[in-house]
BAZA-615459 format. One line per 2 residues: number of its first residue (from 0); their letters; for each residue x, y, z of C-alpha. Coordinates in pm, whole numbers, plus 50000, padded with zeros to 5 digits. Example, Ala and Ser with C-alpha at 12.3 -4.5 7.8 and 13.67 -1.06 7.14 Angstrom:
! residues 2
0	AS	51230:49550:50780  51367:49894:50714
! end
This chain:
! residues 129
0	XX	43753:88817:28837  43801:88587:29099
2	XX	43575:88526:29416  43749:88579:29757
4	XX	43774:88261:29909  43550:88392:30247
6	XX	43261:88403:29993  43328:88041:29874
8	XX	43343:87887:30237  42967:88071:30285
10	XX	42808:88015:29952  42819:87733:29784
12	XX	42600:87792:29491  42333:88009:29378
14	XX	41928:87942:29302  41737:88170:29072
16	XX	41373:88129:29070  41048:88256:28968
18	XX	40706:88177:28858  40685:88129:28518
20	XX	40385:88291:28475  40257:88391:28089
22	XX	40354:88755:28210  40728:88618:28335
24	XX	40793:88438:28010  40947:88600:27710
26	XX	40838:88420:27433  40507:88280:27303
28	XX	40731:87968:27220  40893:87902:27514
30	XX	40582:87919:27719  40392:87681:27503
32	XX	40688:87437:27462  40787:87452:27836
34	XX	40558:87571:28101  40191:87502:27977
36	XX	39939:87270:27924  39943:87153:27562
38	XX	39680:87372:27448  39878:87680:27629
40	XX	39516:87761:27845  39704:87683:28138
42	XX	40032:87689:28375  40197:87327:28412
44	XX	40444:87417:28671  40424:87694:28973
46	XX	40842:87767:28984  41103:87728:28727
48	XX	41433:87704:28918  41809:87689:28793
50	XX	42126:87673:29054  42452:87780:28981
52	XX	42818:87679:29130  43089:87781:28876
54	XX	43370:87864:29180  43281:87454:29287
56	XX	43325:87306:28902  42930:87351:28838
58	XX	42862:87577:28546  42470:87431:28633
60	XX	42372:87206:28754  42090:86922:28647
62	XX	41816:86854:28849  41886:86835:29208
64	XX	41724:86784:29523  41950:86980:29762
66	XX	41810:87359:29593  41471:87270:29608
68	XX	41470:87140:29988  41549:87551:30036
70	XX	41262:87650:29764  40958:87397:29869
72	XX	40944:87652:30220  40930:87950:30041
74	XX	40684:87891:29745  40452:87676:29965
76	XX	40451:87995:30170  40406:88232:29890
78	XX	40160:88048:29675  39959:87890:29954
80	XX	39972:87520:29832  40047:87211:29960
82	XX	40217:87076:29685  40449:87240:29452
84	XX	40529:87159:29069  40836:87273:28985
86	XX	41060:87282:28692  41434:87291:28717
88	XX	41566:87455:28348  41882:87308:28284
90	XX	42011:87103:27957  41939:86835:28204
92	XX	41570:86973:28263  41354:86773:28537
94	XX	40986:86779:28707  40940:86751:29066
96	XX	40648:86765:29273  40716:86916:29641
98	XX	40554:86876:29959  40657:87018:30346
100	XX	40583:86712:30572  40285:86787:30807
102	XX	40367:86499:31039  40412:86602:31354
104	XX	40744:86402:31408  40849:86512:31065
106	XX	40805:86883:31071  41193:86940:30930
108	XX	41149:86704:30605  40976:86756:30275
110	XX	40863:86522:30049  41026:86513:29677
112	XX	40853:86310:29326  41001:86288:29011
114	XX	41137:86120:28767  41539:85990:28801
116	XX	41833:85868:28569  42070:85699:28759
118	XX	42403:85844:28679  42655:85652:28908
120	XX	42630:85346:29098  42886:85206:29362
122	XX	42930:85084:29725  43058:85246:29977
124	XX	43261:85051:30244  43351:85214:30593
126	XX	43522:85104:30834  43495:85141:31197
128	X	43794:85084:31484
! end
């Protein structure tokens, strides 16, 4: 029932993704609605992704950009591309496009595009002695 607190201090939430290939996806319906071009001839997105954190507060979590900083490495790998289009499936759904830098001096950063809702706004003041 509950989640030993070693666990928690290592893990702080979990990804689940795939390809949503025709094969991958179990309904006619959800592929055409969701994850192909409009006349279904074609996938619109190379990973569908969701991220979980219940023992932090986060039943799921909307689009982010902290899971897919871990997933751009391993589907540019696996699929071969330089840029990936994914699709996080949450009630807040979201596209992103993802790129690994190729830079040189930026070998440790990937590039993120989407589309954003701001959902806070603030200042932060710090001090310094």
């Amino acid at each position: 029932d509950t989640i030993p607190q070693e666990y928690i201090d290592v893990f702080k939430g979990v990804i689940v993704t795939c390809n949503p290939s025709r094969e991958n996806v179990y309904s006619d319906a959800l592929w055409l609605q969701k994850f192909s071009t409009d006349n279904g001839s074609k996938q619109k997105y190379d990973c569908a992704s969701r991220y979980f954190a219940p023992w932090l507060g986060i039943a799921e979590d909307p689009v982010n950009g902290a899971s897919h900083t871990v997933l751009v490495g391993y589907w540019v790998q696996r699929l071969g591309v330089d840029v990936v289009r994914a699709f996080q499936a949450s009630a807040r759904e979201g596209e992103l496009w993802l790129e690994l830098a190729t830079e040189e001096n930026k070998r440790n950063r990937m590039y993120m595009r989407g589309y954003a809702v701001t959902v806070l706004k603030g200042s932060l003041c710090l001090q310094y002695e």
